[in-house]
GUMARNU-888882 format. One record per residue (C-alpha): residue number from 1; x, y, z; residue in three letters. Coordinates in steps of 0.001 Angstrom, whole numbers. Last residue first. Example, Ala and Ser with C-alpha at 12.3 -4.5 7.8 and 13.67 -1.06 7.14 Angstrom:
% residues 2
{atom 2 {13670 -1060 7140} "SER"}
{atom 1 {12300 -4500 7800} "ALA"}
This chain:
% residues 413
{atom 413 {3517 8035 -62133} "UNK"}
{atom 412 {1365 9928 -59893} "UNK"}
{atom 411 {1195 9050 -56336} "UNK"}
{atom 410 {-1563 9951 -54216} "UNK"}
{atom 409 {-2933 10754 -51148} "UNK"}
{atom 408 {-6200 12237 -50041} "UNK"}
{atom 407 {-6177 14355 -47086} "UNK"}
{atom 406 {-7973 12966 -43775} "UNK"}
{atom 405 {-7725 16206 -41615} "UNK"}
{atom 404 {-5586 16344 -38307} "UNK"}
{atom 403 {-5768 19858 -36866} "UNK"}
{atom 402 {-3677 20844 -33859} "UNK"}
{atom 401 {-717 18862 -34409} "UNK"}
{atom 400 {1787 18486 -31366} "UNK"}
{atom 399 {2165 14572 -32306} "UNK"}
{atom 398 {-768 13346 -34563} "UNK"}
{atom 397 {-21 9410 -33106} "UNK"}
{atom 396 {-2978 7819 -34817} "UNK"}
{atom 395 {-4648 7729 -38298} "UNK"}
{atom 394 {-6761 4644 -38865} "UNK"}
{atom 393 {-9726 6528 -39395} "UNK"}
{atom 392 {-13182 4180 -39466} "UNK"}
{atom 391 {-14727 6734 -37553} "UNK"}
{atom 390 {-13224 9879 -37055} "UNK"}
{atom 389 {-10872 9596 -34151} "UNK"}
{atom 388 {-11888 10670 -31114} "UNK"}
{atom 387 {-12363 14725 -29889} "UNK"}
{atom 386 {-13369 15149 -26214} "UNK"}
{atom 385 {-14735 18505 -25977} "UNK"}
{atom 384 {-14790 19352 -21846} "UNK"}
{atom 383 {-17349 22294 -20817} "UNK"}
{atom 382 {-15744 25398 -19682} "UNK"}
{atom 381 {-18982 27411 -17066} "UNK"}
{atom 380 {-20027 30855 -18926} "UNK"}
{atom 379 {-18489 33491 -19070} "UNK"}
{atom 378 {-20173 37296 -18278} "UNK"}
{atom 377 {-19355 40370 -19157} "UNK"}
{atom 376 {-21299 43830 -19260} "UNK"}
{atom 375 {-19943 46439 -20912} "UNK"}
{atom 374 {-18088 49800 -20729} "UNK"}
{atom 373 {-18619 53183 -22059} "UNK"}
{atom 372 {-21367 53883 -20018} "UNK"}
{atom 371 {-24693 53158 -20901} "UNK"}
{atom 370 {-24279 49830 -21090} "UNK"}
{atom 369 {-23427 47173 -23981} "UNK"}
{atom 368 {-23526 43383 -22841} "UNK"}
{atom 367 {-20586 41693 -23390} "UNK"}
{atom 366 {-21408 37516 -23545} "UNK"}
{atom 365 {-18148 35148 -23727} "UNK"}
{atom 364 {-19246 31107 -24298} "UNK"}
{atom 363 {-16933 27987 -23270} "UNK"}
{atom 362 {-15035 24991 -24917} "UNK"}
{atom 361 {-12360 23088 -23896} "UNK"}
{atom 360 {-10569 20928 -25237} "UNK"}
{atom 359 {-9266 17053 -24729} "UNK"}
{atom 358 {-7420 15019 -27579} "UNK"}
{atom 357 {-8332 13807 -31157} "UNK"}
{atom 356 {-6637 16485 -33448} "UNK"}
{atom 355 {-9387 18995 -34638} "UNK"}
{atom 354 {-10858 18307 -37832} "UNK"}
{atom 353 {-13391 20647 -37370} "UNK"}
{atom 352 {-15882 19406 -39075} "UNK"}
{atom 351 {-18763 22641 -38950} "UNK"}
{atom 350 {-20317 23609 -35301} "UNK"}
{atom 349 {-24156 24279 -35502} "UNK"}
{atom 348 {-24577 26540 -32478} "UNK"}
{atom 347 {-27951 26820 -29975} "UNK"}
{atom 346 {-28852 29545 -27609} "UNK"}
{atom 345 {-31436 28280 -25734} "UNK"}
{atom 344 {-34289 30883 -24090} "UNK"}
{atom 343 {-35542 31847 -20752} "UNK"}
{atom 342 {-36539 35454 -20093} "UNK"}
{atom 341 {-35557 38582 -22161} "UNK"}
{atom 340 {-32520 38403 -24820} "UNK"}
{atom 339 {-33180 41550 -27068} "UNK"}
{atom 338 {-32617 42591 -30738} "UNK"}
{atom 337 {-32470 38914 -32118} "UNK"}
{atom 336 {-32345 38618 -36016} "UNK"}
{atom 335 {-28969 36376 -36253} "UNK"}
{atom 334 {-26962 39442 -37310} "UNK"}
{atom 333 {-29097 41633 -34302} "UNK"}
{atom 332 {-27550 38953 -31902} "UNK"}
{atom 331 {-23739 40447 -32515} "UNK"}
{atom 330 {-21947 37618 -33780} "UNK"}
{atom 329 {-18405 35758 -32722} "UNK"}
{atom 328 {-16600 33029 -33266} "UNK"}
{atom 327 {-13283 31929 -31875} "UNK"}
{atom 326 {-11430 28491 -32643} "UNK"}
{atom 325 {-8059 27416 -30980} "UNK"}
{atom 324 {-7227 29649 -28484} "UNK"}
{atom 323 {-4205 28026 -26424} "UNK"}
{atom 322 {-5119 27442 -22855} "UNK"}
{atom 321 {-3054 24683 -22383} "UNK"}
{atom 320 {-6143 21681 -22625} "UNK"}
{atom 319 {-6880 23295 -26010} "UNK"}
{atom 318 {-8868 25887 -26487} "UNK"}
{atom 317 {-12749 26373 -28428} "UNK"}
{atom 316 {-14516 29226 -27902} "UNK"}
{atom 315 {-17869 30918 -28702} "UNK"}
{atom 314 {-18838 34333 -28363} "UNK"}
{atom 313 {-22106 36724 -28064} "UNK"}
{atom 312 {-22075 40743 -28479} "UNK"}
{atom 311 {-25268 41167 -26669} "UNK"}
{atom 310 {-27951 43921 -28498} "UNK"}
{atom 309 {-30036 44672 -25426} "UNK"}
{atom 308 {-30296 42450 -22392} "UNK"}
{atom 307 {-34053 43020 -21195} "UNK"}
{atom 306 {-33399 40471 -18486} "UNK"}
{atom 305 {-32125 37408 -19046} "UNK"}
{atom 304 {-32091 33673 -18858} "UNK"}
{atom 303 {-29841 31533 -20886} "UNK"}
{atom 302 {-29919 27546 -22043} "UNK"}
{atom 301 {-26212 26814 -23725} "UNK"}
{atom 300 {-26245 24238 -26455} "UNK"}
{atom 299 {-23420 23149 -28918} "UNK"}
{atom 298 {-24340 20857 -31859} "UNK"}
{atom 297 {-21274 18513 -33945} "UNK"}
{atom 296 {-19749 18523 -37251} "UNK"}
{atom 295 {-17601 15458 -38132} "UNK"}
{atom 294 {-14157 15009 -38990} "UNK"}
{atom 293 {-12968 15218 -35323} "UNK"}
{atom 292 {-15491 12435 -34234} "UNK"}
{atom 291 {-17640 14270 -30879} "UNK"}
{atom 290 {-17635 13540 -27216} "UNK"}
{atom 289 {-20786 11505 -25431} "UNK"}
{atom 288 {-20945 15101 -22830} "UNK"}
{atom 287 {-24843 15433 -24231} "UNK"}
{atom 286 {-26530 12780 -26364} "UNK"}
{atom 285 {-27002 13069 -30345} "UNK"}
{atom 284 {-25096 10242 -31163} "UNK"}
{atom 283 {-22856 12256 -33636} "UNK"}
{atom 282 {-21863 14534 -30909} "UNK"}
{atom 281 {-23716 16740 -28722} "UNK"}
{atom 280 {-22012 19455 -26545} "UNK"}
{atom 279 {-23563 20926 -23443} "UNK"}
{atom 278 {-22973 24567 -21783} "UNK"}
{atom 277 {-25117 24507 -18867} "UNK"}
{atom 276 {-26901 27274 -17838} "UNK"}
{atom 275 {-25940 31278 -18108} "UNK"}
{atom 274 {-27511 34078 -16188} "UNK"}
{atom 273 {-28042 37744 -17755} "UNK"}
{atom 272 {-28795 40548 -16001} "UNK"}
{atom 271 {-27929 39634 -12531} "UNK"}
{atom 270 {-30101 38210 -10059} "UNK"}
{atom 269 {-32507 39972 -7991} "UNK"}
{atom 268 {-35879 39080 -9730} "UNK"}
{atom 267 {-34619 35442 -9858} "UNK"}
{atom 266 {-33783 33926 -12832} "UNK"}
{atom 265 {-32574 29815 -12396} "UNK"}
{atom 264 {-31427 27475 -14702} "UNK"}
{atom 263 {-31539 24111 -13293} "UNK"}
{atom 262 {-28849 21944 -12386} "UNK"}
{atom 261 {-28796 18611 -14000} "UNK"}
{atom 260 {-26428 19467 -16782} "UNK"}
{atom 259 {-23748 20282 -13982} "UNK"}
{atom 258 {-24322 17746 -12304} "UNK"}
{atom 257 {-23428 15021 -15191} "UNK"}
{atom 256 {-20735 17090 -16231} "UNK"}
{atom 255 {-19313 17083 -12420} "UNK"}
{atom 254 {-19652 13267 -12517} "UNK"}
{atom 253 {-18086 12799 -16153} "UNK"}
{atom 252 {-14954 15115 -14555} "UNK"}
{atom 251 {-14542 12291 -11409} "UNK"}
{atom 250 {-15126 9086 -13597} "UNK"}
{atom 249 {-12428 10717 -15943} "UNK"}
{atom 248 {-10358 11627 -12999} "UNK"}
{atom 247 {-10161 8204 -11020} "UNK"}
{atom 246 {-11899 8487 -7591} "UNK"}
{atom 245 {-13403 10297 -4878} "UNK"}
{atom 244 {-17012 11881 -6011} "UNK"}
{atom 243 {-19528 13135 -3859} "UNK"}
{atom 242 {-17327 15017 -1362} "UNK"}
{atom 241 {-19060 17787 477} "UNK"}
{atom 240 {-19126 21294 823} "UNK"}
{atom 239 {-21904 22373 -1240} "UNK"}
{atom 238 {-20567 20029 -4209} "UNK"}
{atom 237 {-17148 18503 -4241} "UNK"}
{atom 236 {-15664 16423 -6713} "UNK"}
{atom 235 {-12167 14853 -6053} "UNK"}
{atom 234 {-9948 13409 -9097} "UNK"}
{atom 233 {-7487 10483 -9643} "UNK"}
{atom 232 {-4993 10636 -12809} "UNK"}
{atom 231 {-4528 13996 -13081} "UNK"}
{atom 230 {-2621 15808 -15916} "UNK"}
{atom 229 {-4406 15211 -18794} "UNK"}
{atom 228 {-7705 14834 -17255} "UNK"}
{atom 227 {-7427 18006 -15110} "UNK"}
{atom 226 {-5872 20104 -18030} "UNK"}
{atom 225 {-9093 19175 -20153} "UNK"}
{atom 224 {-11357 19872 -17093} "UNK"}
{atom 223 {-10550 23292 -16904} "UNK"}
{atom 222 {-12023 24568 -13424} "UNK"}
{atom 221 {-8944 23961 -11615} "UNK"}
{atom 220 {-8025 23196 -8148} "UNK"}
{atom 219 {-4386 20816 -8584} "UNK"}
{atom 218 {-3329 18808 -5841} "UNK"}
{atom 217 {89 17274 -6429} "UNK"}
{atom 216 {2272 14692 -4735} "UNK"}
{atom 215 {5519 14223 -5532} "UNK"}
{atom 214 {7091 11535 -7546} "UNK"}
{atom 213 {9388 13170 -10284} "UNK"}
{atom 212 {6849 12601 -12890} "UNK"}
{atom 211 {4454 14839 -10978} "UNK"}
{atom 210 {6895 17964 -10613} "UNK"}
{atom 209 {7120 17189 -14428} "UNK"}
{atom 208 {4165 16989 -15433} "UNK"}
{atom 207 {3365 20518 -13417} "UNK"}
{atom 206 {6284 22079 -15258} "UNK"}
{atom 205 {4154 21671 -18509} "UNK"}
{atom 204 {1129 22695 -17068} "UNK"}
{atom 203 {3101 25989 -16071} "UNK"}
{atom 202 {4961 26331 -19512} "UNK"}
{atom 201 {1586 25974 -21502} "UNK"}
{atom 200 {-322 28436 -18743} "UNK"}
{atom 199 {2704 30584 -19457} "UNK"}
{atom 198 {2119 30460 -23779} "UNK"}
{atom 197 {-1685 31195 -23339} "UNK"}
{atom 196 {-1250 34287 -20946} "UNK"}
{atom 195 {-1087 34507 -17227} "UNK"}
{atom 194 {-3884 35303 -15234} "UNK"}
{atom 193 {-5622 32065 -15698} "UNK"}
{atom 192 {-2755 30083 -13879} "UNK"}
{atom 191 {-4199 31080 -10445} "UNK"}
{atom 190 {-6816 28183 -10123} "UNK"}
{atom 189 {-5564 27154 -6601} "UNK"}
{atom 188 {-1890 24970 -6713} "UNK"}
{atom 187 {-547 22371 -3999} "UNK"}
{atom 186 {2412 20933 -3666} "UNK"}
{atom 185 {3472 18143 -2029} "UNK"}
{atom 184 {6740 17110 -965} "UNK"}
{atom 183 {8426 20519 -688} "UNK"}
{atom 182 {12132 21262 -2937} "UNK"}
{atom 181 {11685 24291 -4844} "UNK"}
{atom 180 {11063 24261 -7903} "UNK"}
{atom 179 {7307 24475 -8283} "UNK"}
{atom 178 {6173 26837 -5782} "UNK"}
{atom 177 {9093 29166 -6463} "UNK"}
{atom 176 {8731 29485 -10149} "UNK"}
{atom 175 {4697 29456 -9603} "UNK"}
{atom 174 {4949 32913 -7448} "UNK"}
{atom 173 {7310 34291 -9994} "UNK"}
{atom 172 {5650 33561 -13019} "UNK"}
{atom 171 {2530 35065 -11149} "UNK"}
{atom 170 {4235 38346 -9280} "UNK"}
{atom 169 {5700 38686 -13154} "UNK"}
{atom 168 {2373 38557 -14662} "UNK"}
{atom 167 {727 40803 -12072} "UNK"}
{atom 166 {3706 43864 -13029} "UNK"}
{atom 165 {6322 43985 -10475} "UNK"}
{atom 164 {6953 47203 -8207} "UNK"}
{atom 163 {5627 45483 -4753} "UNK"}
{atom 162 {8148 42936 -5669} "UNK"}
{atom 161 {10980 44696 -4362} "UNK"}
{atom 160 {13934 45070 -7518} "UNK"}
{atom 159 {16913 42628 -7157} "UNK"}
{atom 158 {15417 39978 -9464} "UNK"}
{atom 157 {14281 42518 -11874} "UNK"}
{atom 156 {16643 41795 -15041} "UNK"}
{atom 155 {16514 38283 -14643} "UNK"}
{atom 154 {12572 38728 -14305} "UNK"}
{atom 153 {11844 35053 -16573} "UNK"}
{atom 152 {9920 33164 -13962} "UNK"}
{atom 151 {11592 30392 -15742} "UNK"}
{atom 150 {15149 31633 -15754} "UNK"}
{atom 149 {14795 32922 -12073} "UNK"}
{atom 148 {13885 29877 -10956} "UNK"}
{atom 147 {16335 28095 -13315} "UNK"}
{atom 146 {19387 29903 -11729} "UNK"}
{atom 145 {18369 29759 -7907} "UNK"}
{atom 144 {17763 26142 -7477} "UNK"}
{atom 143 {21142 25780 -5923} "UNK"}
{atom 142 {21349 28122 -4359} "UNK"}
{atom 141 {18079 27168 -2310} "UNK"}
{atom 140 {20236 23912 -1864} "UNK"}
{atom 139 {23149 25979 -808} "UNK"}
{atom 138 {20560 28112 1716} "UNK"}
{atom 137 {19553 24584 3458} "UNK"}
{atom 136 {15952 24174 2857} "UNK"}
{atom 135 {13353 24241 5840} "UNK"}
{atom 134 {10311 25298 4004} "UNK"}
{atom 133 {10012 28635 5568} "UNK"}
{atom 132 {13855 28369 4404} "UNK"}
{atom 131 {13570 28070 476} "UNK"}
{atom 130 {10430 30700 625} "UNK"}
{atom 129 {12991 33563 2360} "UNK"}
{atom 128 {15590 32806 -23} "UNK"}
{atom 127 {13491 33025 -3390} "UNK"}
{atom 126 {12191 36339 -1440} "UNK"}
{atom 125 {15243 37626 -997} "UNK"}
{atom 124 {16014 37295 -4825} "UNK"}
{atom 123 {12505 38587 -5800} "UNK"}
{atom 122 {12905 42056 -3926} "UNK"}
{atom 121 {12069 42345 -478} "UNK"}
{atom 120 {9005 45152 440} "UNK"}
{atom 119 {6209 43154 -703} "UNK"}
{atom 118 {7100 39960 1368} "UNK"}
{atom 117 {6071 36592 -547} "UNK"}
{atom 116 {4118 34171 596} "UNK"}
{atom 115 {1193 33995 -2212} "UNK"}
{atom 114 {2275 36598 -4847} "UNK"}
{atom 113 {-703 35513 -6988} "UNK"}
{atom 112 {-3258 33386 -5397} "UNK"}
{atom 111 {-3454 29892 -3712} "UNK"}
{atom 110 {168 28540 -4354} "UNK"}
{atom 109 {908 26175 -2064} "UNK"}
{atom 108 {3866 24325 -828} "UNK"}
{atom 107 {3879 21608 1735} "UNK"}
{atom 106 {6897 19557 3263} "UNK"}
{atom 105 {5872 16426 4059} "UNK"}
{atom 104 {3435 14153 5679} "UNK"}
{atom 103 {125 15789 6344} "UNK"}
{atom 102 {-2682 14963 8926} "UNK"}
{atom 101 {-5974 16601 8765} "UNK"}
{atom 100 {-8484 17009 11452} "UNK"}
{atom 99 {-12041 16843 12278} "UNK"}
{atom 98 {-14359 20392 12848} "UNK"}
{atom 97 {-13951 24143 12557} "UNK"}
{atom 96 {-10981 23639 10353} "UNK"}
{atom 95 {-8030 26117 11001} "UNK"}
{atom 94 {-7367 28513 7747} "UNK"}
{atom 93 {-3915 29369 6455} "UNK"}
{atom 92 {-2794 25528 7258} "UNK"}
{atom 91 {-1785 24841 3631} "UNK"}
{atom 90 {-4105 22047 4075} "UNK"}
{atom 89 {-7170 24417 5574} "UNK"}
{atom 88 {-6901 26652 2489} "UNK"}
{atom 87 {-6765 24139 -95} "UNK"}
{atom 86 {-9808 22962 1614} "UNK"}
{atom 85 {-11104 26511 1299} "UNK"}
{atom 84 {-10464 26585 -2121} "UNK"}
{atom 83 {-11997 23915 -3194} "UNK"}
{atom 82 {-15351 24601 -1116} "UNK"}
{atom 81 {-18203 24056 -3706} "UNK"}
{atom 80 {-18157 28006 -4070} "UNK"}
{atom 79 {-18030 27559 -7349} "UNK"}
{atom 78 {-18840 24857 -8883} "UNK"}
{atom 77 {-16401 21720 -8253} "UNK"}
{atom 76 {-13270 20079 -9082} "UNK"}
{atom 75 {-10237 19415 -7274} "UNK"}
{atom 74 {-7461 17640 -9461} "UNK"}
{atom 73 {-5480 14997 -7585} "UNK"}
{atom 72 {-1486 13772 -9091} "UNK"}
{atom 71 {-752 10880 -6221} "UNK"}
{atom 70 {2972 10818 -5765} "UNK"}
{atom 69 {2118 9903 -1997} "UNK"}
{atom 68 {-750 8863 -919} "UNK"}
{atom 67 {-4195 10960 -587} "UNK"}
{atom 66 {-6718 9807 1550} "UNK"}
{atom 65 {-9816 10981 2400} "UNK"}
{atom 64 {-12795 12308 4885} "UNK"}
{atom 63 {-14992 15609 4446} "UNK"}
{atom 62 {-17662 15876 6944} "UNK"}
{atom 61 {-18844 19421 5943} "UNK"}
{atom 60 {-16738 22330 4314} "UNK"}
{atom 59 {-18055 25654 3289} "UNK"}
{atom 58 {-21016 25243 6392} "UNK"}
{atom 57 {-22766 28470 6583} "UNK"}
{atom 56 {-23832 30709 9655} "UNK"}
{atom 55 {-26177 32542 11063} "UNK"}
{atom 54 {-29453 29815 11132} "UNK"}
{atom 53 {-26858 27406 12304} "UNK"}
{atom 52 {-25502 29801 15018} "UNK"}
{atom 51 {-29469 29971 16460} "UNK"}
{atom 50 {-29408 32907 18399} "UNK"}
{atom 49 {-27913 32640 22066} "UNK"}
{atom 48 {-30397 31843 24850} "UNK"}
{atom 47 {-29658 34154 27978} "UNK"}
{atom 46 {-28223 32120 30786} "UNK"}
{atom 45 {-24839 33988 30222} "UNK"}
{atom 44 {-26863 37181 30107} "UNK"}
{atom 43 {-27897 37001 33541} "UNK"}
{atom 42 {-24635 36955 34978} "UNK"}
{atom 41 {-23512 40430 32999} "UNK"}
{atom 40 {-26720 42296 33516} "UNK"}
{atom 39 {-26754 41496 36922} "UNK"}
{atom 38 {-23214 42614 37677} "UNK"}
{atom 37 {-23643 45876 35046} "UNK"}
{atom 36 {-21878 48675 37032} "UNK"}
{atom 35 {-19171 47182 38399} "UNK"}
{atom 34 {-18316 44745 35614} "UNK"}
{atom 33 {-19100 46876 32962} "UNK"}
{atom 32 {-16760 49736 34464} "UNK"}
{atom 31 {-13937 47059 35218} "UNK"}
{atom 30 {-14305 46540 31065} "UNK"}
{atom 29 {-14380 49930 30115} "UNK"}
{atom 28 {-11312 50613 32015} "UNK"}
{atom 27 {-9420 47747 30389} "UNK"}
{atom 26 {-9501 49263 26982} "UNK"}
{atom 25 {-12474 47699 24415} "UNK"}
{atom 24 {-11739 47324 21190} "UNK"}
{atom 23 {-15032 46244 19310} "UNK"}
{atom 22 {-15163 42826 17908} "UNK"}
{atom 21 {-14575 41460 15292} "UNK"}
{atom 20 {-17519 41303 12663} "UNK"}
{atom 19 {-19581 38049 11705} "UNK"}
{atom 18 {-22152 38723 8791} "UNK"}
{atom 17 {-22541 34777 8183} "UNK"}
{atom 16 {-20725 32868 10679} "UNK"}
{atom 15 {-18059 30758 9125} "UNK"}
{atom 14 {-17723 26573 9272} "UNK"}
{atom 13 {-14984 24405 8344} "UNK"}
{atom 12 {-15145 20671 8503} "UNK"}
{atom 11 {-13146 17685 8095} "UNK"}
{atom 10 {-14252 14381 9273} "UNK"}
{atom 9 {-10998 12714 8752} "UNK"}
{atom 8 {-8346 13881 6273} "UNK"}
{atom 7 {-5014 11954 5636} "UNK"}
{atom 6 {-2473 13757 3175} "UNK"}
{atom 5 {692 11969 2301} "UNK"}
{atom 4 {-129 8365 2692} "UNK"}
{atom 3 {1864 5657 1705} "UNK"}
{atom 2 {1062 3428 -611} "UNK"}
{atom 1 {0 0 0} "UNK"}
């Protein structure tokens, strides 16, 4: 058996809705309640409290697992399923309200940009600083010093404070350090959107290998083609609770499952426009069944709104490193639609493709024009596009190919 590196047991975490600190009081104010208030004071500690379940929410509930060693664990969910409050609680930033967690290792986490660092030292102190909360010797910090720098790519800024670097070198930074140096298990929040196409590539990328090299990796993401490809068990939590603990592709066809079960919901004090469930039918006709990559397939995406006006609509396609592989877009007065207003489906014939078989991604972009000069935005959830082979194909191995069309051969003599 394994051994484990993360052990969970009835884990909890619970905050009190509205909860404020409270007031400073000096310790003259507090011999003047006594004094003055005895009664007061003894009688209140029989008083009934209110209800703290009515007052308060449950982000984590009952949550019990393993995780052993080397294991490679994506952490799906909607949001505000509680991924990143477990993260939280296992980087030990947040103290569970309930159950405990036992950890073997050194741990490393990267839950948001900059996470760790001091704003006032520059990048080179803060390398340092990282290597020994960690409990590295300064030569082996040293020693990891070159090709930290060289992937976070700020050579030129490594002695400048980080409170002066742009977001996308806090981020190259942030991951440089999380990734190379040496902790046990590492574990990484949904940060990599900031950064453009060609970092997420190099950050995924480094990810493989940090998992090839044996140590364990928990990875919150809400792109399911990056969770299948580099995950091989996966954790689905919904309201706070685990409902799926197992391999990833049982774990992402789970979450699809759910997600296409949800109803779409418009209440009078929602926002303007509220997206469903983005589902893709393939030759079969059935939802999440993937599609052939010679063949054209349907995309669906049920929307409420509310008097929306003229919505500049888009559809995407990327693959599982974020790169942008189809884009379409159409202002709803080209497809005779001046105004979205109640419950409708929005509904795209997608062409062959010929996409290389492999795992995307595909999502919709709404801006809604207001009467200032910016707009409205709104994404909906990434759905997973699993492209197979066309039928009959024989074609295989397509190597870093993005397309992979059947083209007719021929040799003329």
């Amino acid at each position: 058996m394994s051994e484990i590196a993360i052990q969970a047991r009835g884990l909890g975490k619970r905050y009190r809705i509205g909860e404020r600190p409270e007031k400073y009081r000096t310790l003259r104010d507090a011999v003047t309640e006594f004094l003055s208030s005895p009664l007061r004071r003894v009688s209140s500690a029989f008083r009934r409290r209110p209800d703290d379940e009515r007052n308060s929410f449950w982000a984590l509930n009952d949550l019990s697992f393993d995780i052993a060693m080397g294991d490679v664990v994506g952490i799906i969910g909607r949001n505000g399923a509680g991924k990143s409050t477990l993260l939280k609680i296992l980087s030990r930033i947040t103290e569970p309200t309930t159950g405990s967690v036992e950890i073997l290792g050194r741990v490393r986490s990267l839950l948001e940009v900059g996470t760790g660092f001091h704003q006032e030292l520059s990048g080179r102190e803060n390398i340092l600083l990282n290597g020994a909360i960690l409990g590295m010797r300064r030569a082996e910090i040293e020693r990891k010093f070159d090709e930290i720098v060289s992937f976070a790519e700020v050579e030129k800024f490594i002695d400048t404070p980080v409170k002066r670097y742009s977001s996308g070198m806090y981020l190259r930074l942030a991951f440089a350090v999380a990734a190379h140096l040496e902790s046990e298990i590492l574990l990484v929040d949904e940060v990599l959107a900031v950064g453009d196409a060609a970092f997420q590539r190099k950050c995924l990328g480094k990810m493989g290998e940090v998992a090839d090299q044996g140590r364990t990796v928990l990875f919150v993401s809400h792109n399911m083609s990056a969770v299948k490809e580099l995950c091989r068990k996966g954790i689905l939590l919904d309201a706070g609770r685990i409902v799926y603990d197992g391999d990833s592709s049982g774990c992402i066809a789970e979450y699809l499952r759910r997600l296409e079960a949800a109803p779409i919901r418009l209440d009078a004090g929602s926002k303007e426009l509220v997206l469903g469930n983005l589902q893709i039918h393939g030759e079969t006709g059935a939802a999440g069944s993937g599609v052939h990559s010679g063949q054209p397939f349907r995309v669906t995406l049920p929307i409420a709104g509310k008097e929306v006006s003229n919505p500049m609509m888009f559809f995407l396609i990327e693959d599982f490193t974020g790169n942008l592989i189809v884009h379409s877009r159409v202002n709803s007065r080209e497809i005779g639609v001046d105004r979205l207003d109640g419950i409708c489906r929005l509904e795209l014939e997608v062409p062959a493709l010929w996409l290389a078989p492999g795992m995307y991604t595909a999502y919709f972009k709404f801006l809604i024009p207001t009467a200032t000069s910016s707009s409205g935005r709104y994404t909906s959830e990434k759905a997973m596009l699993e492209v197979h082979n066309a039928p009959g194909s024989e074609l295989g191995h397509h190597g870093k190919a993005i397309l992979a069309p059947e083209i007719s051969w021929n040799v003329a003599q």
